[in-house]
Structure formats: structure tokens, C-alpha cells
C-alpha positions as CSV (number, residue, x, y, z in Angstrom):
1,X,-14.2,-29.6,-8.3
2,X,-14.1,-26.3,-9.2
3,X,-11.4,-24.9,-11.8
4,X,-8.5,-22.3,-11.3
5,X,-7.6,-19.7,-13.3
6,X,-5.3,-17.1,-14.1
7,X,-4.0,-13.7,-15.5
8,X,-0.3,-15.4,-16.7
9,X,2.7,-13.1,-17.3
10,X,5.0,-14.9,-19.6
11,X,7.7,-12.6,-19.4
12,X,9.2,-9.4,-19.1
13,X,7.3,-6.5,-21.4
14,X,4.3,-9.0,-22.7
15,X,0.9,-8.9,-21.4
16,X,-1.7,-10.7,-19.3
17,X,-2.2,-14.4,-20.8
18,X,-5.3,-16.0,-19.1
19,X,-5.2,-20.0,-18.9
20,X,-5.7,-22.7,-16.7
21,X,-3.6,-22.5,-13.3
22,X,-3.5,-25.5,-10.2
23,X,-5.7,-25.7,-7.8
24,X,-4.6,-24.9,-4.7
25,X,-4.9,-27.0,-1.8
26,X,-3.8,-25.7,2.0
27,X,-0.8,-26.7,3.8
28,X,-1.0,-26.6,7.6
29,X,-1.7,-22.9,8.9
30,X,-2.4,-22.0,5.2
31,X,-6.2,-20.7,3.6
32,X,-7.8,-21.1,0.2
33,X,-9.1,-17.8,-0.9
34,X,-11.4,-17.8,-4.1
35,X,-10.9,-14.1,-4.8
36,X,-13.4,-12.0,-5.6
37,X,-11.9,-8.4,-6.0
38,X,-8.3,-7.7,-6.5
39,X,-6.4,-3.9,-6.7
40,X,-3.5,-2.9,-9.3
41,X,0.2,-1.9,-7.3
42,X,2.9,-0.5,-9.2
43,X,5.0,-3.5,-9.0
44,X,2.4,-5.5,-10.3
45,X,2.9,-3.6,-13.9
46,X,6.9,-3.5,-13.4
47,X,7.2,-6.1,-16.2
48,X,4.7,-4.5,-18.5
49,X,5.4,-2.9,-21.6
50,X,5.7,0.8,-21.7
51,X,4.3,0.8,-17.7
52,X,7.2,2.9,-16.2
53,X,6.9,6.7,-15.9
54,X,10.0,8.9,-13.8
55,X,11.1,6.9,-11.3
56,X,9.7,3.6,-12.6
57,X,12.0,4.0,-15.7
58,X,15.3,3.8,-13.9
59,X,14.1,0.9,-11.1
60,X,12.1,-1.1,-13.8
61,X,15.7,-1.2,-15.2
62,X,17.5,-2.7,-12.6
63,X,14.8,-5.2,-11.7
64,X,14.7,-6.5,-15.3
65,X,18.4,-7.0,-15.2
66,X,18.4,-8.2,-11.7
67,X,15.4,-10.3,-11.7
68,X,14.6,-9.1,-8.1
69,X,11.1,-10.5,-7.9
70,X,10.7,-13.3,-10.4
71,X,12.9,-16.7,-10.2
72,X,11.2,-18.2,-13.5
73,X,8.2,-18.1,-16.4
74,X,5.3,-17.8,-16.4
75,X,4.5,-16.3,-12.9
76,X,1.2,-14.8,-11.7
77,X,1.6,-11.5,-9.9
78,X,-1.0,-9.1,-7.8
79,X,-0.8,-9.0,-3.6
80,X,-4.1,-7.2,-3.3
81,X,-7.1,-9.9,-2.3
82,X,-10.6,-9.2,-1.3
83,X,-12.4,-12.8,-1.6
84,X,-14.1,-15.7,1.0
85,X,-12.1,-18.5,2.3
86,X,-13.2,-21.9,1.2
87,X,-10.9,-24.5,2.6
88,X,-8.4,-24.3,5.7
89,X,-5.2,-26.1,6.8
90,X,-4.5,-27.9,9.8
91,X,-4.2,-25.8,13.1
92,X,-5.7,-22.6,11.3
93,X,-7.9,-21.0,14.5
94,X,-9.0,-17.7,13.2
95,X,-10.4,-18.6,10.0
96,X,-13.4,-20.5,8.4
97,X,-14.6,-21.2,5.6
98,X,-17.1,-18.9,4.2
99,X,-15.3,-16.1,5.4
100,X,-15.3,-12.7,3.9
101,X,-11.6,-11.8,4.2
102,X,-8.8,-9.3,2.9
103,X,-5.2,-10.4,2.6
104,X,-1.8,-9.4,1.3
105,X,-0.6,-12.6,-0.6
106,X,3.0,-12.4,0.2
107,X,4.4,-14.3,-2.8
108,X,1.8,-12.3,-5.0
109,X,-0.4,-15.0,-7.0
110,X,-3.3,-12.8,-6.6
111,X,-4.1,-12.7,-10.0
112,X,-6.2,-15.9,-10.3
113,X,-9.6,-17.1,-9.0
114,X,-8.1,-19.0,-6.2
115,X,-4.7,-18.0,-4.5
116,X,-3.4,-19.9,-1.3
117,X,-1.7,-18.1,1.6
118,X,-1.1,-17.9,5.1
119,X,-2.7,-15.9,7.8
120,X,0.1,-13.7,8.5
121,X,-1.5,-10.4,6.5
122,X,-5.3,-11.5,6.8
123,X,-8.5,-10.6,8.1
124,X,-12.1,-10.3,8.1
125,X,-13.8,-7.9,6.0
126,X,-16.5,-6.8,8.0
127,X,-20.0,-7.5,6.4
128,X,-21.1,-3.7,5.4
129,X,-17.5,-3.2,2.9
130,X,-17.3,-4.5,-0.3
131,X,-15.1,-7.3,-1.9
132,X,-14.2,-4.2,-4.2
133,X,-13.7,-1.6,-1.2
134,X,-11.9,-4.2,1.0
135,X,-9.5,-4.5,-2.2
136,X,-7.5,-1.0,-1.6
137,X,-6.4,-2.4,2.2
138,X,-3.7,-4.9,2.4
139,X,-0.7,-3.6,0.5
140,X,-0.9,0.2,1.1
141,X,-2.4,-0.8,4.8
142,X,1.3,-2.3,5.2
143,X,3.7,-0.2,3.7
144,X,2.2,2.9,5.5
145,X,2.6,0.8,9.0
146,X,6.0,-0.2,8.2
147,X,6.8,3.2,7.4
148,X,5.6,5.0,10.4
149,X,6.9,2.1,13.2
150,X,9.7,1.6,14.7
151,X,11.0,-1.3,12.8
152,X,12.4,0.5,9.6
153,X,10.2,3.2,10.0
154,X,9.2,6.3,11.8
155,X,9.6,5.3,15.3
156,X,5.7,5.6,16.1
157,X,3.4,3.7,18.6
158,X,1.8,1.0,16.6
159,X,-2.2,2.2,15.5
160,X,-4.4,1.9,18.4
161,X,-8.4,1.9,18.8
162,X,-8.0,4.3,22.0
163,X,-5.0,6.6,21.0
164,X,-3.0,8.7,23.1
165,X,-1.4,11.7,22.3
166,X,2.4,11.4,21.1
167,X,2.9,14.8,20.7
168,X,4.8,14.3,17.7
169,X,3.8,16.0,14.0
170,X,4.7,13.7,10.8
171,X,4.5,14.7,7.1
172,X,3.3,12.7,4.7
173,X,4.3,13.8,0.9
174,X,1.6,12.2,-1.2
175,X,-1.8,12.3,1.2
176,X,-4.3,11.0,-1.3
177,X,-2.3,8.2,-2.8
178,X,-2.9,4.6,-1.8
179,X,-0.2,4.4,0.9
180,X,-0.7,8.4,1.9
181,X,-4.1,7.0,2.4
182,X,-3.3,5.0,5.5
183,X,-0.3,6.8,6.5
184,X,-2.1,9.3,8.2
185,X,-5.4,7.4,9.5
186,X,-2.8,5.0,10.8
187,X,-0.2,8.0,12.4
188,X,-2.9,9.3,13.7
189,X,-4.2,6.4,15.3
190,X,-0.9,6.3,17.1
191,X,-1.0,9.6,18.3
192,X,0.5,11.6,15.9
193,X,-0.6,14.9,13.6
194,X,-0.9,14.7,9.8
195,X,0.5,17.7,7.8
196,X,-0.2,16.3,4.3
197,X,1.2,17.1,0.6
198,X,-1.3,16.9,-2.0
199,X,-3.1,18.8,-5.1
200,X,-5.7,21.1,-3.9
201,X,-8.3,19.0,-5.4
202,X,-7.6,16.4,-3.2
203,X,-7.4,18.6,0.2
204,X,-10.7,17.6,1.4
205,X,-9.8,14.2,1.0
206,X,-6.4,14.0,3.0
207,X,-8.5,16.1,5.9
208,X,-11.2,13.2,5.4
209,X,-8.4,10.6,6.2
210,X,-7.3,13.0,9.2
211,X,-5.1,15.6,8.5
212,X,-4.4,18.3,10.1
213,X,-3.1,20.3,7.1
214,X,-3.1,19.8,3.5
215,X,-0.1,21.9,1.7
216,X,0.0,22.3,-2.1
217,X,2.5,19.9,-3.7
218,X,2.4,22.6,-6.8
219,X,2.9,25.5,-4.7
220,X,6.5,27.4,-5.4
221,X,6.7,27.5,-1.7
222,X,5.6,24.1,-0.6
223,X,8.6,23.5,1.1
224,X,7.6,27.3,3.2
225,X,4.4,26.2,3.7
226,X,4.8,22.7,5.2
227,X,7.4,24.1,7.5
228,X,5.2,26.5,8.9
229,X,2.6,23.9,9.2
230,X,4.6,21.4,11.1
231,X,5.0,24.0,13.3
232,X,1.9,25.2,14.2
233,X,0.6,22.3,14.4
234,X,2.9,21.8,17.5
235,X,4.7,18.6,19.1
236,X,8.3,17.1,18.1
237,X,8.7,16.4,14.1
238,X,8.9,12.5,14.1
239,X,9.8,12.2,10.2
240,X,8.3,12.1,6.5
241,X,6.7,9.9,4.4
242,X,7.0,10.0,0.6
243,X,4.3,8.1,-0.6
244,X,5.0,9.0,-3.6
245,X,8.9,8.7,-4.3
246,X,9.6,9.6,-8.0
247,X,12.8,12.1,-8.7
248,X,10.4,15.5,-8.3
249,X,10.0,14.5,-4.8
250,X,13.3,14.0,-3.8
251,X,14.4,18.3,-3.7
252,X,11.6,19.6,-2.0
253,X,11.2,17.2,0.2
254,X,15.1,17.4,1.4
255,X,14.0,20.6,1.6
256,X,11.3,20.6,3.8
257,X,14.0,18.0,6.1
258,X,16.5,20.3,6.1
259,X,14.2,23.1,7.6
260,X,13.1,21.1,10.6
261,X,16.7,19.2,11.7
262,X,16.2,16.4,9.7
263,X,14.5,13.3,10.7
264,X,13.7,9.5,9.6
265,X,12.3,9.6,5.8
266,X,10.1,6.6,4.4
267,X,9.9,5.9,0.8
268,X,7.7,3.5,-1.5
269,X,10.6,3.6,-4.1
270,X,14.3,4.1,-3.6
271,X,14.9,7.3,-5.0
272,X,17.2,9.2,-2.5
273,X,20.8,8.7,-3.5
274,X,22.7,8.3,-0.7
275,X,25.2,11.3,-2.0
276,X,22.2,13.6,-2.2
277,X,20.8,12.8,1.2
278,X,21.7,15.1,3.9
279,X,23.9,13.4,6.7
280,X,20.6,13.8,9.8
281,X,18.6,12.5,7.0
282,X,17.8,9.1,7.6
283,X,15.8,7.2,4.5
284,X,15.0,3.6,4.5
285,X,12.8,2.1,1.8
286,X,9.8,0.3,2.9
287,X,9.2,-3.4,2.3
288,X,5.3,-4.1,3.5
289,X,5.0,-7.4,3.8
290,X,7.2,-7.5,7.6
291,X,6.4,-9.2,10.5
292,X,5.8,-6.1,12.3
293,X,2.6,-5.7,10.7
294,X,1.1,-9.5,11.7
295,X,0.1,-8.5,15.5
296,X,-2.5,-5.5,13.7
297,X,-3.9,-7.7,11.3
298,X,-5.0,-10.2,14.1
299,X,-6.4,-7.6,16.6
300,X,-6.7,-4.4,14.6
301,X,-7.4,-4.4,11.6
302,X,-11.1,-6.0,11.9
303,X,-12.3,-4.0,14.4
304,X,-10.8,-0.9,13.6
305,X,-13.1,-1.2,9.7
306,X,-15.9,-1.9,12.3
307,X,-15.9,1.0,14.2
308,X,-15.1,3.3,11.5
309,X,-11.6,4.2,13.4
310,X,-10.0,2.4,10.1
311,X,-11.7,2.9,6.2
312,X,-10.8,1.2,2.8
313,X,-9.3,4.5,1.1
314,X,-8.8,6.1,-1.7
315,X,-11.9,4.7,-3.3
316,X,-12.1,1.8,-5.7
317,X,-11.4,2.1,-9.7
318,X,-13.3,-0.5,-11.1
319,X,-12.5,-0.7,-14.6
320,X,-14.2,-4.3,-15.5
321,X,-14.7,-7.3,-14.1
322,X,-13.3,-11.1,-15.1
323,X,-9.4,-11.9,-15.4
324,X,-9.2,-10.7,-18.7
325,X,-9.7,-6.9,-17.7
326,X,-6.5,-6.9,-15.4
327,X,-4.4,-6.4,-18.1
328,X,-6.7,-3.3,-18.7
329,X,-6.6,-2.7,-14.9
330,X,-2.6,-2.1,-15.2
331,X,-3.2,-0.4,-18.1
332,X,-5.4,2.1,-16.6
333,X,-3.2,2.7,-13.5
334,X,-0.1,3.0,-15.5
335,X,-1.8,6.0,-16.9
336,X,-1.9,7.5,-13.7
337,X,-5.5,7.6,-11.0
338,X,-6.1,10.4,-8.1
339,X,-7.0,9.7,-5.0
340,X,-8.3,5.7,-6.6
341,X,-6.9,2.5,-6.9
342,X,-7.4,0.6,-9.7
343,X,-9.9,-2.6,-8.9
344,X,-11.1,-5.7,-10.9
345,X,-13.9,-7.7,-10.2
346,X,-13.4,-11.5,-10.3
């Protein structure tokens, strides 16, 4: 029998502890995943010392004294999973075992050498990507879906392999961040133009993930300058995502809202104020884990990685491999990565 392990956080502010964890076994529908590669998310550092930096201060706060996503100690955190399935449930139809697959573990655990789950937010990794590639996907693959759909979102089509035009133009504040990443492959897929907000280092990049314009997040005029691009690039402005959502993001992009009539606004953190947000300004803070994403992962998600319509963006971090460089893993993306994310090999 092989033996589990795991990167243990025993409580709020202390770090990584590795030690023995269960073995898991499947439940019906459910998959045993001995994980190979997993990626660093902000919430995965929220109870880490020191690991909160402007708006990750003032929430790290509240979810300390509200306990929002821990019930006891220890607990094992991380959602990101690249690995092969090597036992299955009853009545699980889509999955084998040997299996090269990436998942979003819903009720995190990812932090360990083997992490059970269901099949809701899986699939295969197609042969040619990497454990460590495959890594970036599942978390920043759902937030940017839930925050350009109609459920809590955007309002646009879901991704499709054959897109038609929507004629709608989206912004997305943040273009070569993890969830900027697949906001705009994913809009576009739908349909939709891409005016990203980034550095102009990373302008090439956001173009390489499809934009259709990359606007200076430094610029005095940004705010100008994404206006005028929205509207050259033509179509009906469907909204803004803030992929980024720390208190420096909240003026110009009301801003840039204000300019074009307002509109739906996603955000990774919940930064807007409701006093502060204009009344035709409509934000709503996006949970990725939903149902709404489950359909894609069956019948997009796969093929879209095969064809190339779909890619494992920004690149992988690796800063070490084993459980015991995690804790450096957080460390390192705590400190701040462009156009990464932060990867351990198991």
C-alpha cells in the first residue's frame, strides 16, 4: 500500500508541517488522484504569516476572525492538481485509472500526494502538456468562466471550439495574471474582444492569450486609453474583469465604467464597497468552483488543450519539487510573480 502524505497547516500564521496524512479511498462517483504537480492561489497563503499585501491585509482579517474557510486543525489546503488517477468509485464513466488528469479539488486537500475528489472540475490532460503546465488550469480556468457567464458573471456565451461573433468588447484589468490569463482565451472563445490592462512588459503576452489591445495599467491616462480602445474595437461593452482586485484597482477602473455606461464588473477579491460603486455598476465577486463550470470540463476543456483553441497560461514557476518546498512555493508567490504561477513538483 502506498503511503499519503501531506504539507499540514496547523493553524492560522504558522507554516507548512509535512506528516503522515489517510489514504484516501473513493466513494461512489469519486477519483483517487496521486498528484504530481500542484500551483500556489492566494487563498492558499491566507493563513500564512506575513502573506497579505493591500487588499489581502484587510480580507485576511476578516477571514481569520470569521473562519470562512477552515472548520478545524490541522487542515491541508491547495485546489490546483495536475496528477494520474489510480483508483475510481462506483459509476465513475469518464475516468480510468492511469489517467493523466487536471482537477480543481473543491474542498482543497491538494497539498498531499494523494487527494480524493469528484469529477465535477476534471479532466484529461492531453499527453503533449505537462503535470507542471497542466498545474496553472483548474482554479484560474474557473474563476475567469464564472466571471464572464451569465451565472454571476458577465452575461457571455459559454467558450466554444467554433465561436461566433457576439459583437460585444469586455475588458479585462489584469491580462497577464493567472485568471486574466483565461479570461480572455475564454471571452474570446465566446465571441467576444479582449481590451486588456497590463505592464507593457507583458503586452505581448495578453495579445498571445488574444487580445485585441493591451493598455498600460501605469499610464496616467489608462482610464483614456482603455476607453478609446473599447471603442475602436467596436461591438456593445459587455463588462470588466478585475483580475486583479486590490484597492489601486478599484478608482480607475470605476473610472474606465463610468466612461462607457457602466456595466457588470467581476472581481477575484471583494474590494468594491458598495458606497463607492456607482449605481449602473454592477460587481459580484466570483466564486470558481460553480456548477456552471461542470458542462466545460466534460466536453471542453480536453479538447479545447488539444487543438490548441485552449493553453495552460501564464507559464509555470517551479521553485522545487517534494512537499516540503510548498511552503517555499507560497513564500515565493507571496512575494509577487508576472505573468507565472507558482508550481511544485510532487
Amino acid at each position: 500500500m502506498p503511503e499519503n502524505r501531506a504539507a499540514w497547516l496547523d493553524a492560522t500564521g504558522q507554516k507548512l508541517r509535512v506528516g503522515q496524512s489517510e489514504l484516501p479511498k473513493p466513494g461512489a462517483g469519486d477519483i483517487v488522484v496521486r498528484n504530481y504537480a500542484v500551483a500556489v492561489n492566494p487563498l492558499d497563503f491566507m493563513y500564512c504569516p506575513k502573506a497579505f499585501r493591500s487588499a489581502y491585509i484587510w480580507l485576511a482579517d476578516k477571514i481569520q476572525d470569521l473562519r470562512l474557510f477552515t472548520e478545524s486543525w490541522p487542515t491541508i489546503v491547495g485546489f490546483d492538481i495536475a496528477g494520474e488517477v489510480v483508483e475510481v468509485g462506483d459509476g465513475v464513466q469518464r475516468f480510468k485509472k492511469g489517467d493523466r488528469v487536471i482537477l480543481h479539488a473543491p474542498n482543497r486537500g491538494g497539498f498531499q500526494l494523494y487527494t480524493l475528489t469528484n469529477t465535477k472540475a476534471t479532466a484529461i490532460l492531453p499527453s503533449n502538456i505537462s503535470f507542471q503546465e497542466g498545474a496553472v488550469f483548474p482554479v484560474a480556468f474557473n474563476a475567469a468562466l464564472v466571471g464572464l457567464s451569465s451565472n454571476g458573471g458577465l452575461g457571455l456565451p459559454l467558450p466554444s471550439l467554433e465561436p461566433e461573433p457576439s459583437h460585444k468588447t469586455i475588458v479585462v484589468w489584469g491580462g497577464s495574471s493567472s485568471v486574466g490569463s483565461f479570461a480572455t482565451p475564454l471571452a474570446t472563445a465566446a465571441g467576444a474582444k479582449v481590451v486588456a490592462v497590463a505592464s507593457t512588459q507583458n503586452a505581448d503576452f495578453c495579445k498571445h492569450c488574444g487580445a485585441v489591445e493591451v493598455c498600460d495599467y501605469k499610464s496616467s491616462t489608462v482610464a483614456d486609453n482603455v476607453v478609446g480602445a473599447v471603442k475602436a474595437a467596436g461591438g456593445t461593452f459587455a463588462g470588466l474583469v478585475d483580475a486583479i482586485s486590490i484597492p489601486d484597482t478599484v478608482k480607475p477602473v470605476l473610472a474606465i465604467l463610468e466612461a462607457l455606461g457602466g456595466g457588470p464588473l467581476s472581481t477575484v477579491l471583494p474590494v468594491y464597497q458598495e458606497d463607492d460603486v456607482p449605481s449602473n455598476v454592477k460587481p459580484s465577486f466570483v466564486h470558481g468552483y460553480s456548477p456552471a463550470t461542470f458542462p466545460l470540463w466534460e466536453n471542453y476543456v480536453t479538447p479545447a488543450l488539444q487543438n490548441g483553441k485552449l493553453k495552460c497560461l501564464p507559464e509555470p514557476l517551479v521553485v522545487g519539487k517534494g512537499l516540503e518546498a510548498i511552503q517555499e512555493g507560497l513564500d515565493r508567490s507571496k512575494k509577487g510573480v508576472s505573468a507565472k504561477k507558482v508550481v511544485i513538483e510532487l
